[in-house]
C-alpha positions in Angstrom: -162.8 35.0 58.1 -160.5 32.4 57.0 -162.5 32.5 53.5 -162.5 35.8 53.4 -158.3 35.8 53.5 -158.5 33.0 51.0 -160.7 34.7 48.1 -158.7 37.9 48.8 -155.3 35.8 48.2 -156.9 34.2 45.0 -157.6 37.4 44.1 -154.5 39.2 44.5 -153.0 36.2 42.6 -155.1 36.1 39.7 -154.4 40.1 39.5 -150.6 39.7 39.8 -151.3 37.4 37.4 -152.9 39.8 34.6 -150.5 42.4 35.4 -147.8 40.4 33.9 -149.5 38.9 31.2 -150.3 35.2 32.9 -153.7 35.2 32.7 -155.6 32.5 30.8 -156.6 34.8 28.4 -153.9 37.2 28.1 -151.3 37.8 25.8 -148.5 35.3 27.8 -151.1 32.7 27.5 -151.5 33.2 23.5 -148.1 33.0 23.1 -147.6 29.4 25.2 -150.5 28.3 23.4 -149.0 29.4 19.9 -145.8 27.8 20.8 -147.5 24.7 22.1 -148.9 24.2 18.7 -145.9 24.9 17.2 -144.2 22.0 19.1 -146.6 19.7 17.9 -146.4 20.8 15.0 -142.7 20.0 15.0 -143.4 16.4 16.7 -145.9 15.7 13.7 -143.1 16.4 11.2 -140.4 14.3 12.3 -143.1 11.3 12.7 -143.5 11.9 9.0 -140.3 12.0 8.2 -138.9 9.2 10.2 -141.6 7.1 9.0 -140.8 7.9 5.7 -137.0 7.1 6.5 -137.4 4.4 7.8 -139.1 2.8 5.0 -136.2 4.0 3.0 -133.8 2.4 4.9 -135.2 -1.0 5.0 -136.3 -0.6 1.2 -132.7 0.1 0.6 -131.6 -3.0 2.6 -133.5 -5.7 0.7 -133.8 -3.9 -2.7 -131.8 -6.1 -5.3 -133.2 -3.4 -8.2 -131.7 -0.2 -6.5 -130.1 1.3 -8.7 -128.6 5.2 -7.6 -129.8 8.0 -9.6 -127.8 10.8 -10.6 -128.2 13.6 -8.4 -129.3 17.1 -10.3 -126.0 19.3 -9.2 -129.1 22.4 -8.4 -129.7 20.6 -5.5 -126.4 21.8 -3.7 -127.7 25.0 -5.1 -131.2 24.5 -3.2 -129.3 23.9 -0.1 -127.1 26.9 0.1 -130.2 29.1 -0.4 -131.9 27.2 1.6 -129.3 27.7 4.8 -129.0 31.2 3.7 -132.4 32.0 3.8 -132.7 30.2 7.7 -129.5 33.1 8.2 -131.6 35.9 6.9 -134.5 34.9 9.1 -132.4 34.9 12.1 -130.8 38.1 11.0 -134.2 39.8 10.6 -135.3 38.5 14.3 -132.5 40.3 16.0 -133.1 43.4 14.0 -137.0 43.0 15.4 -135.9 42.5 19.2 -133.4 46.0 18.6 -136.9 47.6 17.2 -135.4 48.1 14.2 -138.7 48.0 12.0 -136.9 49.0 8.9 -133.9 46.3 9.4 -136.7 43.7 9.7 -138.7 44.2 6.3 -135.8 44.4 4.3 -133.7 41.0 6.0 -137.2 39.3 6.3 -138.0 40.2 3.1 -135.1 39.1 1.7 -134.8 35.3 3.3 -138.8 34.9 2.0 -137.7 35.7 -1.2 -135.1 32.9 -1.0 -137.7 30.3 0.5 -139.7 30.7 -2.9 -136.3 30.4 -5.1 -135.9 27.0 -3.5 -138.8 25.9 -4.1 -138.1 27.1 -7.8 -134.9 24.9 -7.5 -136.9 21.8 -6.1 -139.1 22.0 -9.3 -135.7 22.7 -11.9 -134.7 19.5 -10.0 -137.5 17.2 -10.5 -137.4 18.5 -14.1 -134.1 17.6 -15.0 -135.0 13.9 -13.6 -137.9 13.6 -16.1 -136.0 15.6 -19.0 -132.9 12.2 -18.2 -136.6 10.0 -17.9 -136.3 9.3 -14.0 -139.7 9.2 -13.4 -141.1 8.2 -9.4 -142.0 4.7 -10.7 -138.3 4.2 -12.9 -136.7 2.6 -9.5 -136.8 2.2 -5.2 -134.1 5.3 -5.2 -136.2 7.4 -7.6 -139.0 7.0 -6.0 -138.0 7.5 -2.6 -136.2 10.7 -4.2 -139.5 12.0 -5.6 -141.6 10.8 -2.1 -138.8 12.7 0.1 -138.2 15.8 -1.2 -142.3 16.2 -2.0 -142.7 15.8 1.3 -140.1 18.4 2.3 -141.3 20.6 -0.3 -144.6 20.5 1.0 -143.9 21.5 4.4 -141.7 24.2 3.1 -144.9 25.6 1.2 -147.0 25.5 4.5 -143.8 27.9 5.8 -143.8 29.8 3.0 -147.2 31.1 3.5 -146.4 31.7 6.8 -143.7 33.7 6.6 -145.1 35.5 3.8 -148.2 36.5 6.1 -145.6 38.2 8.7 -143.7 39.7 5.7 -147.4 41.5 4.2 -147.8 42.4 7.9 -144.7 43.7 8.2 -144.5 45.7 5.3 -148.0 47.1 6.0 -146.2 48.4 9.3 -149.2 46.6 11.5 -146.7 44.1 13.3 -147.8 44.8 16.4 -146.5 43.0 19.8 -149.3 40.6 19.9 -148.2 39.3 16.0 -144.7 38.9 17.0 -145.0 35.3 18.3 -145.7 34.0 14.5 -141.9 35.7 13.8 -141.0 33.0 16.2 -143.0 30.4 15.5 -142.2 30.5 11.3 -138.8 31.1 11.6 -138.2 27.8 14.4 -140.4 26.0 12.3 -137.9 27.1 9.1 -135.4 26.1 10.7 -136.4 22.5 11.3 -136.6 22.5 7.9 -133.4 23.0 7.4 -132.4 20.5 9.9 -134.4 17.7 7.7 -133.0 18.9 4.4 -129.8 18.4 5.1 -130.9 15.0 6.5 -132.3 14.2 3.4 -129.4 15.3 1.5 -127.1 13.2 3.3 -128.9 9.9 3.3 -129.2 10.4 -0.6 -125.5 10.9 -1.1 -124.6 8.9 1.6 -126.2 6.0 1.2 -128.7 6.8 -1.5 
């Protein structure tokens, strides 16, 4: 008898559980697991980026041929559509959670659109350097310039792609529920990428 109670518990608990979405295979669970990645994800990221600024800082202390670059005046440019892109994202996310389909697109639409013209500005940037002949090999600052920003760049192409996949969805009208946590997931992830740009940004005017 006492067995009997106990499997009939279990089993009311692992029903409760489905019900309400807790169930190893159902929808809550995807969306801890998504978010899980996405965490780690995160974690990765800064190791690469501390890493990377680290060996810029101690570069920077015993370099004796540092010698500061002139900083391409797009790059203030890149970092207001940047931060107004990260405002558009957020701006399309409430629109989503007031089931505002239409809202979404358009706001979502628009802050992808500005992801891609930074990237466009990175490249007018790194253009003007080799147009003055600041190449990644001229000097330390250069090429911790080049390195950095590459880097960033790079990651925001990964979230490009994925924001561009919920934007195709989205458009397509087939952003269902169970889709929703990549809304999430690519517009945190955006937003760390923020937060490092205008890291980068201050260590190269700060002290770069």
């Amino acid at each position: 008898m006492p067995c009997h109670r106990t499997g009939s518990l279990m089993a009311g608990r692992l029903t409760d559980d489905m019900v309400h979405g807790g169930s190893p295979t159902g929808p809550g669970a995807s969306r801890r697991a998504s978010l899980l990645g996405l965490y780690l994800l995160l974690v990765s990221s800064t190791m690469v980026f501390l890493a990377l600024l680290a060996a810029f800082v101690m570069r920077r202390v015993i370099a004796v041929d540092w010698v500061s670059m002139p900083k391409p005046r797009v790059l203030w440019w890149n970092t207001g559509v940047l931060l107004a892109s990260s405002a558009l994202f957020e701006k399309a996310r409430r629109r989503l959670q007031a089931s505002d389909r239409t809202g979404f697109n358009w706001w979502w639409t628009a802050a992808t659109a500005l992801g891609i013209l930074f990237l466009l500005g990175q490249a007018l940037a790194w253009r003007h350097l080799r147009n003055s002949g600041l190449f990644i090999a001229s000097n330390p600052a250069t090429s911790f310039f080049y390195i950095l920003t590459a880097t960033h760049a790079a990651h925001v192409l990964g979230a490009i792609a994925a924001v561009v996949y919920v934007d195709v969805e989205a458009l397509r009208f087939t952003l269902g529920p169970a889709k929703r946590t990549v809304v999430d997931a690519s517009a945190i992830f955006w937003h760390f990428l923020d937060g490092m740009w205008l890291c980068l940004m201050a260590l190269f005017y700060i002290w770069g």
